[in-house]
HTML snippet that shows the backbone in 3Dmol.js (N, CA, C, O; Angstrom):
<script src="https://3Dmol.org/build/3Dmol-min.js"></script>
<div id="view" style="width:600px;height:400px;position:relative"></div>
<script>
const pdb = `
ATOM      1  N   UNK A   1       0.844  -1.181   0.000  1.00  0.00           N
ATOM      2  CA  UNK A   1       0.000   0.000   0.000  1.00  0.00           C
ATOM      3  C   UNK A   1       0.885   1.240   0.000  1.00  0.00           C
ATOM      4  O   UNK A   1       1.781   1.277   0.844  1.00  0.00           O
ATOM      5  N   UNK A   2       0.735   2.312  -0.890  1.00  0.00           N
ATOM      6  CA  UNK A   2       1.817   3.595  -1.134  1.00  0.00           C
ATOM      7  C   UNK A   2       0.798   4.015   0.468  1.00  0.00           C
ATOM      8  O   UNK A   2      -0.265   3.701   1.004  1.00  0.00           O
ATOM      9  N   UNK A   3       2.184   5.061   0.727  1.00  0.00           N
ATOM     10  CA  UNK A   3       1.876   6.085   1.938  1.00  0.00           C
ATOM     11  C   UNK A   3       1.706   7.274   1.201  1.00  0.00           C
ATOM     12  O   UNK A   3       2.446   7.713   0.321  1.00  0.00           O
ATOM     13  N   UNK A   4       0.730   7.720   1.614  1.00  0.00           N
ATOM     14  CA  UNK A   4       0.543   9.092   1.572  1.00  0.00           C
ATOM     15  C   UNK A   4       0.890  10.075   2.033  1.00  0.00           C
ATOM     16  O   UNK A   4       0.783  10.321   3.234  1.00  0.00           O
ATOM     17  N   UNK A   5       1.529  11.086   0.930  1.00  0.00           N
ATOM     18  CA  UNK A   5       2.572  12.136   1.370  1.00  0.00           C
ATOM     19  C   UNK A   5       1.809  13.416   1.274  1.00  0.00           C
ATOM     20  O   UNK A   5       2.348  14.361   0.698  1.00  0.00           O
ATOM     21  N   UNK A   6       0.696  13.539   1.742  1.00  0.00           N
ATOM     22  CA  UNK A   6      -0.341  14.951   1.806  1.00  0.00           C
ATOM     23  C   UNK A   6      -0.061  15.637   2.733  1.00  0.00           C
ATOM     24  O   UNK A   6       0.076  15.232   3.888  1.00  0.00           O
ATOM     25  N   UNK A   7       0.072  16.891   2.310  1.00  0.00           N
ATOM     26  CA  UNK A   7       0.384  17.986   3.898  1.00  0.00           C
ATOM     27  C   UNK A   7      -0.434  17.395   4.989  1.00  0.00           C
ATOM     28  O   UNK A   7       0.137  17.055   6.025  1.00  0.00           O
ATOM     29  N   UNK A   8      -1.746  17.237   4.853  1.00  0.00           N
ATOM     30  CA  UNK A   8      -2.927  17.082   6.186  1.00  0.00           C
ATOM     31  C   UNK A   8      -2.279  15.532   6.755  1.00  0.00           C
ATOM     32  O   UNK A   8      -2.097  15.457   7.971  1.00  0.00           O
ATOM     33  N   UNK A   9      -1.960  14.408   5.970  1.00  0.00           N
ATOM     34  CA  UNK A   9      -1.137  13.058   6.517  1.00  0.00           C
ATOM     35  C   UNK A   9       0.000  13.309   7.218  1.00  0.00           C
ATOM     36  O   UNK A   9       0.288  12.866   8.329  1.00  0.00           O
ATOM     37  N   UNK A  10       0.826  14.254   6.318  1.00  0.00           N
ATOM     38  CA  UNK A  10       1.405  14.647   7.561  1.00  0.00           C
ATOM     39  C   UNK A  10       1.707  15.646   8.623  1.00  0.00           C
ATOM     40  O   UNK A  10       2.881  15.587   8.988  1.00  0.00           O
ATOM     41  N   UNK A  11       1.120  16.376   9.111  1.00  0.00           N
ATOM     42  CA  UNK A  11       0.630  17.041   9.906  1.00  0.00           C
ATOM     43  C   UNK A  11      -0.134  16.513  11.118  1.00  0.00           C
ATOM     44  O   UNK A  11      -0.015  16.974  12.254  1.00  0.00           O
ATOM     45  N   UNK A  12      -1.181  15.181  10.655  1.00  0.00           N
ATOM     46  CA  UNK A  12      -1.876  14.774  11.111  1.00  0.00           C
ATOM     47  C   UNK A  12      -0.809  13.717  11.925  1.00  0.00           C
ATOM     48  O   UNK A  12      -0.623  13.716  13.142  1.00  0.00           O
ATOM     49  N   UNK A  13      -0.100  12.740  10.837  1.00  0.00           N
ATOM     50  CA  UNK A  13       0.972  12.037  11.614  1.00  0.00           C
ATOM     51  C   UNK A  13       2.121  12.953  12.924  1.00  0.00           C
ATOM     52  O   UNK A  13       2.525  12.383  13.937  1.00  0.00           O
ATOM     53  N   UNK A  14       2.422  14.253  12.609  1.00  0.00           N
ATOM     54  CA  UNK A  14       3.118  14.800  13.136  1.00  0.00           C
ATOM     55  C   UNK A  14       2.533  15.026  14.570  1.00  0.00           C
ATOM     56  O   UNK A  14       3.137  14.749  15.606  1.00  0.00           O
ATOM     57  N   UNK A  15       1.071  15.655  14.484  1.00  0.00           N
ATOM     58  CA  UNK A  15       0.246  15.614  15.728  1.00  0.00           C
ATOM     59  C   UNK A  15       0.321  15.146  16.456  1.00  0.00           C
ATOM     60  O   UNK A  15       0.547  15.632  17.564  1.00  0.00           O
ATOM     61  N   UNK A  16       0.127  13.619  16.137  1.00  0.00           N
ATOM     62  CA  UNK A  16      -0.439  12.044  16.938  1.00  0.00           C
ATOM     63  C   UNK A  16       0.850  11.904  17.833  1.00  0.00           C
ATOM     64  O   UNK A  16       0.687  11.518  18.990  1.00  0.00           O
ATOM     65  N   UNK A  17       2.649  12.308  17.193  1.00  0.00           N
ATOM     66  CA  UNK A  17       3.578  12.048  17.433  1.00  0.00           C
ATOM     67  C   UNK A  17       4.174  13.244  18.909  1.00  0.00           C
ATOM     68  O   UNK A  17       4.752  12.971  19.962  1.00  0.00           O
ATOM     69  N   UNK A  18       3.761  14.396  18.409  1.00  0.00           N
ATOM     70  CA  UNK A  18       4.197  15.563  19.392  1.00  0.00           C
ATOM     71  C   UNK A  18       2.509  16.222  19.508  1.00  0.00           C
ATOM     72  O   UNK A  18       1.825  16.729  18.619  1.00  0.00           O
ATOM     73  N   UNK A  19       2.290  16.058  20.495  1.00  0.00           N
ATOM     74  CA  UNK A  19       0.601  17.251  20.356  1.00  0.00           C
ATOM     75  C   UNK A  19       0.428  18.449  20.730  1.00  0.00           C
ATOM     76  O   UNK A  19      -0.647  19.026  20.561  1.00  0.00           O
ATOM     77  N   UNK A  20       1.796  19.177  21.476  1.00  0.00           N
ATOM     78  CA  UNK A  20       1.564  20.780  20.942  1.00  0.00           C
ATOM     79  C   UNK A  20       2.442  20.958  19.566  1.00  0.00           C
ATOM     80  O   UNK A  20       3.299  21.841  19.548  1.00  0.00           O
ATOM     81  N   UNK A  21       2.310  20.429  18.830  1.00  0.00           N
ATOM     82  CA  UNK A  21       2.819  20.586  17.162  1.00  0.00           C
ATOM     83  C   UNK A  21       1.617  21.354  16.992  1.00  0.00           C
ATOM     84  O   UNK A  21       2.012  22.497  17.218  1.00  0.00           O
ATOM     85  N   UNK A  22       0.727  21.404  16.804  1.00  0.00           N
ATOM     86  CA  UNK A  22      -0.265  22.292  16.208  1.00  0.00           C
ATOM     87  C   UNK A  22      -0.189  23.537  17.221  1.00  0.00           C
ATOM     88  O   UNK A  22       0.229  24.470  16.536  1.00  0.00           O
ATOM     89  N   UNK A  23      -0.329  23.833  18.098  1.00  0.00           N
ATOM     90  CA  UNK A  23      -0.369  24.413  18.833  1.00  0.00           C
ATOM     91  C   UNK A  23       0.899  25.803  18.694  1.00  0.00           C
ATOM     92  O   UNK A  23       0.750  27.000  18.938  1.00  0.00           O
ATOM     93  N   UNK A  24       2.283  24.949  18.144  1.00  0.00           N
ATOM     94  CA  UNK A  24       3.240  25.746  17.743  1.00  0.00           C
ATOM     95  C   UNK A  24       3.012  26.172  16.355  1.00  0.00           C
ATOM     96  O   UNK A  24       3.329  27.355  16.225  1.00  0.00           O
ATOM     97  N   UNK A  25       2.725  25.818  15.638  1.00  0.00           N
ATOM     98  CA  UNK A  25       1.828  26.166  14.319  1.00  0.00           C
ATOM     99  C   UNK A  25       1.324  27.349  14.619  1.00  0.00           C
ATOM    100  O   UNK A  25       1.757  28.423  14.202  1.00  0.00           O
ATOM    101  N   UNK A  26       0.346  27.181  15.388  1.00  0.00           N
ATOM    102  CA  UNK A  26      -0.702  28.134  15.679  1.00  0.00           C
ATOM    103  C   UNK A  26       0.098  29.704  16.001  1.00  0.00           C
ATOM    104  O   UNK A  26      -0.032  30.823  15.505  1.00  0.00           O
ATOM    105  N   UNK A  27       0.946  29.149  17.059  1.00  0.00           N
ATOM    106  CA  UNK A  27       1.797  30.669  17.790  1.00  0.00           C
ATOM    107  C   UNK A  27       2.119  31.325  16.797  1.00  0.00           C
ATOM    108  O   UNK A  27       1.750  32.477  16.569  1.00  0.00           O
ATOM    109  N   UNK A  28       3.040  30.468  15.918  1.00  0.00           N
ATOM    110  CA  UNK A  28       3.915  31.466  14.480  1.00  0.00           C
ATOM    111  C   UNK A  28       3.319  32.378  14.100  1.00  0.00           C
ATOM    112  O   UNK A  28       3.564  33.584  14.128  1.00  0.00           O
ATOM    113  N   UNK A  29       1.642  31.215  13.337  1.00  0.00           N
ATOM    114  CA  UNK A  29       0.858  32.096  12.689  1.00  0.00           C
ATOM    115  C   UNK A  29       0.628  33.538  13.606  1.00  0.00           C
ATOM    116  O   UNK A  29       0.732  34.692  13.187  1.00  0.00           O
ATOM    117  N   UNK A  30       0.364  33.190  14.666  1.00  0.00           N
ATOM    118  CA  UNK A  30      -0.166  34.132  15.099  1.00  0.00           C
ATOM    119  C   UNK A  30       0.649  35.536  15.458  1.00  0.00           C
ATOM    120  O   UNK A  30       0.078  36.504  15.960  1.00  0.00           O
ATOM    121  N   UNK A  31       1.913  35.512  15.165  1.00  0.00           N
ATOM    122  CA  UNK A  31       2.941  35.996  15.917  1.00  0.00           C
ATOM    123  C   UNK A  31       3.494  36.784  14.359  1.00  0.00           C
ATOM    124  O   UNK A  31       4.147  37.824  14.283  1.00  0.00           O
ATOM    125  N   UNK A  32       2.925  35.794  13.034  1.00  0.00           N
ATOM    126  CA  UNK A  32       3.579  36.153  11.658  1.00  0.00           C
ATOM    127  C   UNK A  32       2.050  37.739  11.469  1.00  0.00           C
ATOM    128  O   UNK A  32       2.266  38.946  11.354  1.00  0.00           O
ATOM    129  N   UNK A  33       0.839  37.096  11.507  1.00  0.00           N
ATOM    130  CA  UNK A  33      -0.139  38.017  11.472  1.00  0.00           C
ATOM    131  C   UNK A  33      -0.105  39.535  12.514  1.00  0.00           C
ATOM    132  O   UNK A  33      -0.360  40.692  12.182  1.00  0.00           O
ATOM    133  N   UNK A  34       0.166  39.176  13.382  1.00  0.00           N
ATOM    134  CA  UNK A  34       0.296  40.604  13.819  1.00  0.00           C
ATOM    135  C   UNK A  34       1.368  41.041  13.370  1.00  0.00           C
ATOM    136  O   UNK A  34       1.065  42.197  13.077  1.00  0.00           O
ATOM    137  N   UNK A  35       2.967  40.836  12.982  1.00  0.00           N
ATOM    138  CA  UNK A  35       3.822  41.103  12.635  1.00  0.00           C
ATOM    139  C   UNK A  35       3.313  41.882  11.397  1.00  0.00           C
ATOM    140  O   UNK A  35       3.704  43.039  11.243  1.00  0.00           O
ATOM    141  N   UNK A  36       2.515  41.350  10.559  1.00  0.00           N
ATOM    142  CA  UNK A  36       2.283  41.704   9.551  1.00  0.00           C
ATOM    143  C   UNK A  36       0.962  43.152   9.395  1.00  0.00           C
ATOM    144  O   UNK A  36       0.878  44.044   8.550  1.00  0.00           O
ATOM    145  N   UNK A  37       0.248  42.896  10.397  1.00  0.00           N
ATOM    146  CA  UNK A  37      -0.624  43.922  10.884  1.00  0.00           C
ATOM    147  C   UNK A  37       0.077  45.252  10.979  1.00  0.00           C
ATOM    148  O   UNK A  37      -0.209  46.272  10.352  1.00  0.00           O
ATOM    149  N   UNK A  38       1.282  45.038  12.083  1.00  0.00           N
ATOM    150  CA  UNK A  38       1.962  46.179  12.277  1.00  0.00           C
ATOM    151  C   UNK A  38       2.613  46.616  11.444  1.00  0.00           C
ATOM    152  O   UNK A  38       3.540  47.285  11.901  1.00  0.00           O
ATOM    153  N   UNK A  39       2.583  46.566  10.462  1.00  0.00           N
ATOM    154  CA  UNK A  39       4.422  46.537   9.407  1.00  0.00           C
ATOM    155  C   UNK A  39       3.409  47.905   8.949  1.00  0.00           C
ATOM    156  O   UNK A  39       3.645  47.817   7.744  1.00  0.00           O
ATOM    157  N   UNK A  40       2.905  48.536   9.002  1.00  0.00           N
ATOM    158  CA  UNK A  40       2.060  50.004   8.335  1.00  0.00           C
ATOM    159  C   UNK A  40       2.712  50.739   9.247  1.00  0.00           C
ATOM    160  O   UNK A  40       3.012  51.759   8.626  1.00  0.00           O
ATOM    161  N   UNK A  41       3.001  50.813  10.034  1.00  0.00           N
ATOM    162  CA  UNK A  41       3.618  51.183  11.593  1.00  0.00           C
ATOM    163  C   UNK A  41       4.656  51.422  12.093  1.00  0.00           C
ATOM    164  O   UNK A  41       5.022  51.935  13.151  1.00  0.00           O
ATOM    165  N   UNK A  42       5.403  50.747  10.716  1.00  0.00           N
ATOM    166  CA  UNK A  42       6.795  50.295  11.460  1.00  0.00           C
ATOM    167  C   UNK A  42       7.781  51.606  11.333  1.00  0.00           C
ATOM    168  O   UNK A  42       7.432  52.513  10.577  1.00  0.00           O
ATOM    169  N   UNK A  43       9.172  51.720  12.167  1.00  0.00           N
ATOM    170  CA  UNK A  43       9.686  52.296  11.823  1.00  0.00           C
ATOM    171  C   UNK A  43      11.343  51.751  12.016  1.00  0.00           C
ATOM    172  O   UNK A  43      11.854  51.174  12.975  1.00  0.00           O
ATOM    173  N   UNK A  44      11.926  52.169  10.741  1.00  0.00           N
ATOM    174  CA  UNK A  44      13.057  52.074  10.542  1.00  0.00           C
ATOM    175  C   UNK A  44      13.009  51.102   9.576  1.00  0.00           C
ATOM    176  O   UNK A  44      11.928  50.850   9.043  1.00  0.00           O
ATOM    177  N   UNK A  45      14.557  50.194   9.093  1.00  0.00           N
ATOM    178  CA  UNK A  45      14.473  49.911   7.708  1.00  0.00           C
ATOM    179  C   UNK A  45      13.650  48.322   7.745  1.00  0.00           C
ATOM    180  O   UNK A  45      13.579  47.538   8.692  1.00  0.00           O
ATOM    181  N   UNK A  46      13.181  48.216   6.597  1.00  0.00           N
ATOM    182  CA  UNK A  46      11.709  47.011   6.395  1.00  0.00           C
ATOM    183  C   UNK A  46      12.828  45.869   6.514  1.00  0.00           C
ATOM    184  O   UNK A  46      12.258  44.967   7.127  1.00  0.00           O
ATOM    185  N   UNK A  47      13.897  45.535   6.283  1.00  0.00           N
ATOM    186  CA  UNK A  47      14.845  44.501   6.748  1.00  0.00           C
ATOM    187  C   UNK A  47      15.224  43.830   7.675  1.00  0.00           C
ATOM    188  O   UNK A  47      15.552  42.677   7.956  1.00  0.00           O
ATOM    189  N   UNK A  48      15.100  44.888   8.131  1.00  0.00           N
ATOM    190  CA  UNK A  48      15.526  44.792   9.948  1.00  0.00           C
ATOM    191  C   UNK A  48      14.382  44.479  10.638  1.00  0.00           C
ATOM    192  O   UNK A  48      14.494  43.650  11.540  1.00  0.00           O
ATOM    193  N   UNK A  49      13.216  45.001  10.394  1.00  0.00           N
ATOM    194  CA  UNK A  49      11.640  44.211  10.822  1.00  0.00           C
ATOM    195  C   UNK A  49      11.459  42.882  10.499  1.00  0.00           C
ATOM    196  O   UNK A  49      11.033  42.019  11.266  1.00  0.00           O
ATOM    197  N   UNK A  50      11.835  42.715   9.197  1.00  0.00           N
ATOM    198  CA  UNK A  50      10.844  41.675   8.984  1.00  0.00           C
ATOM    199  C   UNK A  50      12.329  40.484   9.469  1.00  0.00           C
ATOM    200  O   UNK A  50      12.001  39.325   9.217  1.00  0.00           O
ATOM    201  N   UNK A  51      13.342  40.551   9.890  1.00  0.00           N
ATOM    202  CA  UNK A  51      14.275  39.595  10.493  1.00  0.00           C
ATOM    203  C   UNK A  51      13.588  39.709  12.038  1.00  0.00           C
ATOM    204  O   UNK A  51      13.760  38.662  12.662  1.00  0.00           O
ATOM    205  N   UNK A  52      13.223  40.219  12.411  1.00  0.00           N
ATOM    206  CA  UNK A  52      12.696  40.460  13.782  1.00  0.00           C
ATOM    207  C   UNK A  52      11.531  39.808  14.320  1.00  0.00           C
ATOM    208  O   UNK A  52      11.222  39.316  15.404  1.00  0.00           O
ATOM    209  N   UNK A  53      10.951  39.983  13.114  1.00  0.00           N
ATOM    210  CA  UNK A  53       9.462  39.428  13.126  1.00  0.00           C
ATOM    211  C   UNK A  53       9.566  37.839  13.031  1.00  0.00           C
ATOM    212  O   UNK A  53       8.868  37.167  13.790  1.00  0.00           O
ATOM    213  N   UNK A  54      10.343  37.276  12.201  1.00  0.00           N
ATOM    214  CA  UNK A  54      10.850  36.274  11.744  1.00  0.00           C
ATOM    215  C   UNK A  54      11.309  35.116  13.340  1.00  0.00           C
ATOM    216  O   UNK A  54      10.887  34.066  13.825  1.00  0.00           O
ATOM    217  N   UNK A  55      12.243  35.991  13.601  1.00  0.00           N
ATOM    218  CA  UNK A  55      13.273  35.526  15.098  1.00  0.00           C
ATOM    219  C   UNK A  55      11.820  35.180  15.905  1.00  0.00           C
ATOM    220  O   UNK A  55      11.435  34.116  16.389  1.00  0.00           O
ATOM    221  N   UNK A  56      11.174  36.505  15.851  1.00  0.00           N
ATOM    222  CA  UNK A  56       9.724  36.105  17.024  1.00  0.00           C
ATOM    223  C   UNK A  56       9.024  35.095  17.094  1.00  0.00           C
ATOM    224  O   UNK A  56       8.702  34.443  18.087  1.00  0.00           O
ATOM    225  N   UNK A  57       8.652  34.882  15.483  1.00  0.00           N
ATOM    226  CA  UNK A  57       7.799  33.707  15.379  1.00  0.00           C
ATOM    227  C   UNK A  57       8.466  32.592  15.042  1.00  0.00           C
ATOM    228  O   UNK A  57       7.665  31.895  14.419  1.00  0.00           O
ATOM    229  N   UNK A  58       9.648  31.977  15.131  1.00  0.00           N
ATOM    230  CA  UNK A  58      10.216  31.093  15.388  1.00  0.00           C
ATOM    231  C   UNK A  58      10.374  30.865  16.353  1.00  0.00           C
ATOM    232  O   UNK A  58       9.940  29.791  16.771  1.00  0.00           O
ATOM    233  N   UNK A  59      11.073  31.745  17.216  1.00  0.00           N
ATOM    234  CA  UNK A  59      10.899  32.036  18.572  1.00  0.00           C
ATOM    235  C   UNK A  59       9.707  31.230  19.662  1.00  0.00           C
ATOM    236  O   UNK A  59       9.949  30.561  20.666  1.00  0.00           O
ATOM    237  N   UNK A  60       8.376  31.576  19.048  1.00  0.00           N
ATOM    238  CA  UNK A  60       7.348  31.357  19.676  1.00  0.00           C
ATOM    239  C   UNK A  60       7.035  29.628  19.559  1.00  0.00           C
ATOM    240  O   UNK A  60       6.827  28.815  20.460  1.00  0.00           O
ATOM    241  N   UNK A  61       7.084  29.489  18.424  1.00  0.00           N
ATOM    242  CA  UNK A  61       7.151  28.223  17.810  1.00  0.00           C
ATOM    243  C   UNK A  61       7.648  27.046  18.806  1.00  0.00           C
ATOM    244  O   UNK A  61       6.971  26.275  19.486  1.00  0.00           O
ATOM    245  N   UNK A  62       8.861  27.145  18.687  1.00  0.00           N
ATOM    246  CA  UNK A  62      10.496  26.579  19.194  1.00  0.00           C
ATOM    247  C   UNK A  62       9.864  26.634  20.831  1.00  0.00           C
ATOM    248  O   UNK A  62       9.897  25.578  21.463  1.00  0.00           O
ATOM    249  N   UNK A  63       9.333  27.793  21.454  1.00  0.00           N
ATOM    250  CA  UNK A  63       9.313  27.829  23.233  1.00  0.00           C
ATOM    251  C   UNK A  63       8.020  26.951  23.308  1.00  0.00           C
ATOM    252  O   UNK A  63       8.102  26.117  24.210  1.00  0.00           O
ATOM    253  N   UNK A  64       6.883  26.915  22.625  1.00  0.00           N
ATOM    254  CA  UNK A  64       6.233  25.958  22.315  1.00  0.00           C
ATOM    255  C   UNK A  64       6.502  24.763  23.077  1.00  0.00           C
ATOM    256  O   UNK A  64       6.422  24.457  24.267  1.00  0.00           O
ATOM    257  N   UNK A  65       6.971  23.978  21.625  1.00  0.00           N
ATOM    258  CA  UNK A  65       7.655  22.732  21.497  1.00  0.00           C
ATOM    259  C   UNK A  65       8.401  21.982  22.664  1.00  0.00           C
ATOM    260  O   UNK A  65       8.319  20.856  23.155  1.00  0.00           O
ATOM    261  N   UNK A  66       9.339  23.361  22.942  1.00  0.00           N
ATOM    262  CA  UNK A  66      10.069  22.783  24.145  1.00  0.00           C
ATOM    263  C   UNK A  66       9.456  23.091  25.711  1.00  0.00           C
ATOM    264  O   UNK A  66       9.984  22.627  26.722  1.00  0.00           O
ATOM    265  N   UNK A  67       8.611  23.696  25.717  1.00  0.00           N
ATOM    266  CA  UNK A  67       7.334  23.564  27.059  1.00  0.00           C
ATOM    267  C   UNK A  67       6.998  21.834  27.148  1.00  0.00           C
ATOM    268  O   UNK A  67       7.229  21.028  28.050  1.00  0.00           O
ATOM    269  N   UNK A  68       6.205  21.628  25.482  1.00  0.00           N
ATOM    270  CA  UNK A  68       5.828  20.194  25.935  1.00  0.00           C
ATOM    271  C   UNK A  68       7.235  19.494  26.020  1.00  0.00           C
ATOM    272  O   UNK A  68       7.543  19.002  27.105  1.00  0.00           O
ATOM    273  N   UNK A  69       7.767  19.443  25.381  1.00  0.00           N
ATOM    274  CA  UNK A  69       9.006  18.371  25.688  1.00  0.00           C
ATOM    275  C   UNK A  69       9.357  18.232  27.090  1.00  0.00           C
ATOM    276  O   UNK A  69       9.489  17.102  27.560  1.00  0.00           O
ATOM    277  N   UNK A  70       9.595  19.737  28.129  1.00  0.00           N
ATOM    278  CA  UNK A  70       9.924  19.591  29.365  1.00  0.00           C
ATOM    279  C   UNK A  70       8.560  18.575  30.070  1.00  0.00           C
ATOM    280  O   UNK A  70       8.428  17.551  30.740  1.00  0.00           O
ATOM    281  N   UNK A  71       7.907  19.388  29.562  1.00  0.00           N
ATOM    282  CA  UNK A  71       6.676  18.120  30.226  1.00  0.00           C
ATOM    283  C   UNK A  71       6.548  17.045  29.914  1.00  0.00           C
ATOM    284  O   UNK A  71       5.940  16.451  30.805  1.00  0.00           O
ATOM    285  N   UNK A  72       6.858  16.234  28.874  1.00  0.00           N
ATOM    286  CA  UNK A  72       6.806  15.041  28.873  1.00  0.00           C
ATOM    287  C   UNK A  72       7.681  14.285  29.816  1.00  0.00           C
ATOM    288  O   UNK A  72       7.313  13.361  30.542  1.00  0.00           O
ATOM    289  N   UNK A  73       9.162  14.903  29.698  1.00  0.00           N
ATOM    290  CA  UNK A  73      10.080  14.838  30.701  1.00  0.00           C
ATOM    291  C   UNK A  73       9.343  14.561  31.737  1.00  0.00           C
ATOM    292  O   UNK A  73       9.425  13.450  32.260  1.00  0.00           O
ATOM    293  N   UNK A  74       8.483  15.538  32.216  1.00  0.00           N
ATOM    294  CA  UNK A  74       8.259  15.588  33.661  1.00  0.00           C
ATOM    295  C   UNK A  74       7.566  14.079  34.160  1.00  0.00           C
ATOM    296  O   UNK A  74       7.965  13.177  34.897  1.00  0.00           O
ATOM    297  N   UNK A  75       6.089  14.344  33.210  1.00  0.00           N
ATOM    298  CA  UNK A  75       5.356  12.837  33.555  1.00  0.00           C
ATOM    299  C   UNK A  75       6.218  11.840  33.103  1.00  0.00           C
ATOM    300  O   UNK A  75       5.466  10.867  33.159  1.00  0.00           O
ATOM    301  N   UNK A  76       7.308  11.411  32.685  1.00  0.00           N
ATOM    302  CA  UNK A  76       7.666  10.247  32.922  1.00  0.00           C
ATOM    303  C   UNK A  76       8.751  10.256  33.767  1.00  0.00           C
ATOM    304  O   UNK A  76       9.179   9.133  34.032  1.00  0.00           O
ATOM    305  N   UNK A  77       9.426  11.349  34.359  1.00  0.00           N
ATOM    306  CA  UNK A  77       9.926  11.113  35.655  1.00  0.00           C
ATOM    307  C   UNK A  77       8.896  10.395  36.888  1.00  0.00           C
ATOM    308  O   UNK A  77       9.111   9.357  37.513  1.00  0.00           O
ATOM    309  N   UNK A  78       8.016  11.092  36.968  1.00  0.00           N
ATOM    310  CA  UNK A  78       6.680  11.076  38.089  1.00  0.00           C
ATOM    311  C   UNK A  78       6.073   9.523  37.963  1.00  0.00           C
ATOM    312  O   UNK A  78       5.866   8.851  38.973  1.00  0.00           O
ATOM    313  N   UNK A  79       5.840   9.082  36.765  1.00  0.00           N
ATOM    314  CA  UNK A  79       5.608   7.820  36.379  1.00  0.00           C
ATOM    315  C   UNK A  79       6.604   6.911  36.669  1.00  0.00           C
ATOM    316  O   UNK A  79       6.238   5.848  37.170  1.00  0.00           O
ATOM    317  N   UNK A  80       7.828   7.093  36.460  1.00  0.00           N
ATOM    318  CA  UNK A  80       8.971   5.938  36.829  1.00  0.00           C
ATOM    319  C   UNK A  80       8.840   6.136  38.489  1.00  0.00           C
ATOM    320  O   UNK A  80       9.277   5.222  39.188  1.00  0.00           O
ATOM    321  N   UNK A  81       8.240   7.326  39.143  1.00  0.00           N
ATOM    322  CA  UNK A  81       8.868   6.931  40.531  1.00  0.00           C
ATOM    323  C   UNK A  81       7.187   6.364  41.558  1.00  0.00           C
ATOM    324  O   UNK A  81       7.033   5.878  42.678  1.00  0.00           O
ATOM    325  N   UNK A  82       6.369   6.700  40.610  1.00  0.00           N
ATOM    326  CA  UNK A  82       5.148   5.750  41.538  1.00  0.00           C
ATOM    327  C   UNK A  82       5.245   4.665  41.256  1.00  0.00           C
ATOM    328  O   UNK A  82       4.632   3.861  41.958  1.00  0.00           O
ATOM    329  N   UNK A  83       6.128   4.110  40.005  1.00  0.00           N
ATOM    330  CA  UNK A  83       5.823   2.739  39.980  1.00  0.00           C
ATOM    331  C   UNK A  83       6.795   2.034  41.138  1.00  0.00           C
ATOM    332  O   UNK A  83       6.570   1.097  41.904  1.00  0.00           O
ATOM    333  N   UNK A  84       7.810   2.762  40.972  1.00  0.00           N
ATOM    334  CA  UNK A  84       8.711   1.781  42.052  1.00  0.00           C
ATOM    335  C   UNK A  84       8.187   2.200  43.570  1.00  0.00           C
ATOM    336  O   UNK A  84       8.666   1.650  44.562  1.00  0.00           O
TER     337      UNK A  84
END
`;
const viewer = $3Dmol.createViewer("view");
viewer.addModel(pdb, "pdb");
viewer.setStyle({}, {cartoon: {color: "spectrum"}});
viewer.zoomTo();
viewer.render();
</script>
């Protein structure tokens, strides 16, 4: 059976695997849209913004990701020590 290589398959696979993956999705967007809201606004050279804007929403992304990761950390520390 071929696998299917569709954005939504994988996205969807990516989900199932990490589950604030969407969630960091979400921040970028959200972090790229106001970036982009403000840019009427901006001042000084459009280069230097939009690297800024960039850093942010990667930024946001990335602190995401690694929130859940510390937490997964966590519950399976907590889990290895009720069992013993």
């Amino acid at each position: 059976m071929e696998e299917d290589n569709s954005f939504s398959s994988r996205f969807t696979k990516k989900s199932q695997q990490m589950p604030l993956y969407p969630v960091g999705i979400l921040g970028f967007g959200l972090v790229a849209a106001y970036g982009l809201y403000k840019f009427k606004s901006r001042k000084g050279r459009t280069s230097l913004y939009l690297i800024q804007l960039r850093l942010a929403a990667q930024g946001t992304a990335v602190g995401i990701i690694g929130i859940g990761v510390l937490y997964n950390i966590y519950t399976d520390i907590t889990s290895k020590k009720s069992k013993s």
